[in-house]
N, C-alpha and C positions, 0 to 999 in steps of 0.2 A: 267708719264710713260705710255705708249703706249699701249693698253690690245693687246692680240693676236687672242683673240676669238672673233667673231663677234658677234655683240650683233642680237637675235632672238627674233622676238616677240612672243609673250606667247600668245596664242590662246585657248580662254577659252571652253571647250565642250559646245555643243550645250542646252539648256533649252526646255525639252517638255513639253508642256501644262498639267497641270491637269485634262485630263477629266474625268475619275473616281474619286469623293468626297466621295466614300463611303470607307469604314473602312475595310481592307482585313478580312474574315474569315480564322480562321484556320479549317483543315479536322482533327478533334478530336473527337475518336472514342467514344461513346459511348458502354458504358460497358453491354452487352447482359444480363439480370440480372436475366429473367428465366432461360438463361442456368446455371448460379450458383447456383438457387436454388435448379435447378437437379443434379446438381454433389454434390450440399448439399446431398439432400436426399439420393444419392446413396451411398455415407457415411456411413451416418447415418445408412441405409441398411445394409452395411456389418459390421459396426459394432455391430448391433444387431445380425446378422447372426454371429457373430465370438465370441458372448456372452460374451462380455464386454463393460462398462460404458464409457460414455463421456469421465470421467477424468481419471480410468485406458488406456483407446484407445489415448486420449492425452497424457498422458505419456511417451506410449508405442512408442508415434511420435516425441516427442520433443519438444513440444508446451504448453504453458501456457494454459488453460482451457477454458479461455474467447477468444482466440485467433482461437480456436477451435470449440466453439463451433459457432463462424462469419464464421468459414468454410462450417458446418452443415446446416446453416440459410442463405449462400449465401450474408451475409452483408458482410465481409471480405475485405479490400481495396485490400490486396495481393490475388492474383491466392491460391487455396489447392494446398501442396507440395506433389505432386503426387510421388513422389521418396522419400519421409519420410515414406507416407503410405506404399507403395509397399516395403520397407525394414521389415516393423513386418509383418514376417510369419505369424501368425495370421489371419492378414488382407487381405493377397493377393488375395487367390484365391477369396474368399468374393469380395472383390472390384473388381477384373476384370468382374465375374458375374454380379456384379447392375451396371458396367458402361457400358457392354454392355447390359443390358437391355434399358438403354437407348440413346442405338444407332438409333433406330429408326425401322421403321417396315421391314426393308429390311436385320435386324440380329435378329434370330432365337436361344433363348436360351435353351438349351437343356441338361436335365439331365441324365448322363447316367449311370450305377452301372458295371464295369465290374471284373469277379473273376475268376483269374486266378489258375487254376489246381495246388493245394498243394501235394507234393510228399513225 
């Protein structure tokens, strides 16, 4: 039986030369490791400043003790869950004070008292 299609030859893509023998790197970030141990500290900070303990302030976040305290010491594989902290009242204003403290020299933190006229 007779095909109807004509037969095509198969033309293989073209082959280019190896000239790079070297091994591609990947662009993998290295983990900034002073900056954790600053947003450790600055923790640690408001949680003294909000006068409670590692393990009540871990509690109070939702985090096992040892998991927390790798937050504090900046070993921690995961990021601090900055939106755990910031949900215990306690803690807030505390933390946003020590995190802008260290913001760097170009944020000014300032305490200020003000009292409003009681009637």
């Amino acid at each position: 039986m007779a095909s109807s299609i004509a037969a095509t030859p198969v033309v293989a893509p073209p082959v280019l030369p190896d000239i790079n023998r070297r091994m591609a790197k990947a662009n993998v970030r290295t983990p900034d490791i002073a900056w954790r141990i600053a947003v450790g500290r600055a923790i640690q900070a408001a949680v003294k400043a909000a006068s409670l303990s590692n393990k009540e302030a871990a509690a109070h976040v939702g985090v096992d003790d040892a998991e927390f305290g790798k937050w504090l010491n900046g070993t921690s594989e995961r990021h601090p869950h900055l939106d755990r902290l910031f949900a215990v009242d306690v803690l807030r204003l505390h933390l946003v004070v020590e995190l802008a403290r260290i913001a760097g020299p170009e944020v000014e933190v300032v305490t200020e008292i003000r009292v409003r006229a009681i009637r």
